[in-house]
C-alpha positions in Angstrom: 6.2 -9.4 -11.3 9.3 -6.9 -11.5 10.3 -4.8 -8.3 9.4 -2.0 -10.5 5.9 -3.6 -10.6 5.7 -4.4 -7.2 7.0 -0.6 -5.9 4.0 0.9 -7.8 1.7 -1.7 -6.9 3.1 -0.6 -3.2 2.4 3.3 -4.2 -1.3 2.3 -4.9 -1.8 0.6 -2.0 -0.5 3.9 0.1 -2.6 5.9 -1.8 -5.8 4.0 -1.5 -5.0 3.7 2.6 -5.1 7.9 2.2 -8.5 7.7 0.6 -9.8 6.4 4.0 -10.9 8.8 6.6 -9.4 6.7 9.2 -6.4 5.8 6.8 -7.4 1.9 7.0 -8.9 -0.5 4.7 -9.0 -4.3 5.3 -7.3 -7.0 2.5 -10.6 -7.4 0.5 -11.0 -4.1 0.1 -7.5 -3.4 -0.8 -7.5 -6.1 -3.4 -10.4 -5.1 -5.4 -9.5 -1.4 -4.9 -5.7 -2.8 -6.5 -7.4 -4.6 -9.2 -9.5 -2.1 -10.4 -5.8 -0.1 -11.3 -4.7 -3.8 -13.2 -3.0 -4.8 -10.2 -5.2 -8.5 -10.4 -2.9 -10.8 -8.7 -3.2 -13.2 -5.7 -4.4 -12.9 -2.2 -0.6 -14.3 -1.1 1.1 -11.3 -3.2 -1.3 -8.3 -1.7 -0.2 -9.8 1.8 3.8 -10.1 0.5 3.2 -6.4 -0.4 1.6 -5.5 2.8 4.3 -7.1 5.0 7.1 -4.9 2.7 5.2 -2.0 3.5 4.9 -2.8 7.3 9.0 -3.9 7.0 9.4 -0.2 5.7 7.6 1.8 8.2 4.8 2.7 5.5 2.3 0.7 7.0 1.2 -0.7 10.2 -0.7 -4.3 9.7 -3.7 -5.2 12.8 -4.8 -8.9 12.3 -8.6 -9.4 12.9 -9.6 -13.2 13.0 -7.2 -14.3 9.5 -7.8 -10.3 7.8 -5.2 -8.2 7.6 -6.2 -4.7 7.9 -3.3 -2.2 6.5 -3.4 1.4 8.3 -1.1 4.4 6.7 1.6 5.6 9.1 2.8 8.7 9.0 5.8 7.8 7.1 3.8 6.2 4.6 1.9 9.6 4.3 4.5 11.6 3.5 6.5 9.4 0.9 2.7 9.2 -0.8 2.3 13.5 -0.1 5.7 13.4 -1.8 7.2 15.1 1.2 9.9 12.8 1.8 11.1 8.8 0.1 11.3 5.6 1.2 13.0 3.3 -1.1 11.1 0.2 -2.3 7.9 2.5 -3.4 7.0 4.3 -6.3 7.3 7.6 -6.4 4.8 9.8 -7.6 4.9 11.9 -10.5 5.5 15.7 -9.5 2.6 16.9 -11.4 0.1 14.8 -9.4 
């Protein structure tokens, strides 16, 4: 999969974490939530993706028992409010 591929896949991912009340969602949830937007890929790619977003600051991973459960930081909030950018995510579009 390209970068390209991978920075939107990584924009999803924010943006279902800031669905969540709590801002959290656990890897099974994340990867049917991904592959209902096309992004259908393996349980080894979601976690690559995860561990970027943690290495950026966009993320914070807890492991329970051999889940990963993602939580949004507030870095990741604001490069998915559009408020500020972290490069090696999608941006989104301004009209959304």
């Amino acid at each position: 999969m390209s970068d390209g591929l991978n920075e939107e896949a990584r924009l999803a991912i924010l943006g279902e974490l800031n669905k969540q009340s709590d801002g959290r969602l656990n890897e099974t949830l994340l990867d049917r939530a991904l592959a209902v937007q096309g992004y259908s890929r393996s349980r080894e790619w979601l976690r690559t993706q995860l561990r970027k977003l943690e290495e950026l600051d966009a993320i914070h991973i807890t492991v329970a028992g051999d889940l990963l459960i993602a939580g949004i930081t507030r870095a990741g909030l604001e490069h998915y409010e559009k408020r500020s950018n972290i490069d090696g995510i999608a941006s989104r579009p301004r009209w959304s």
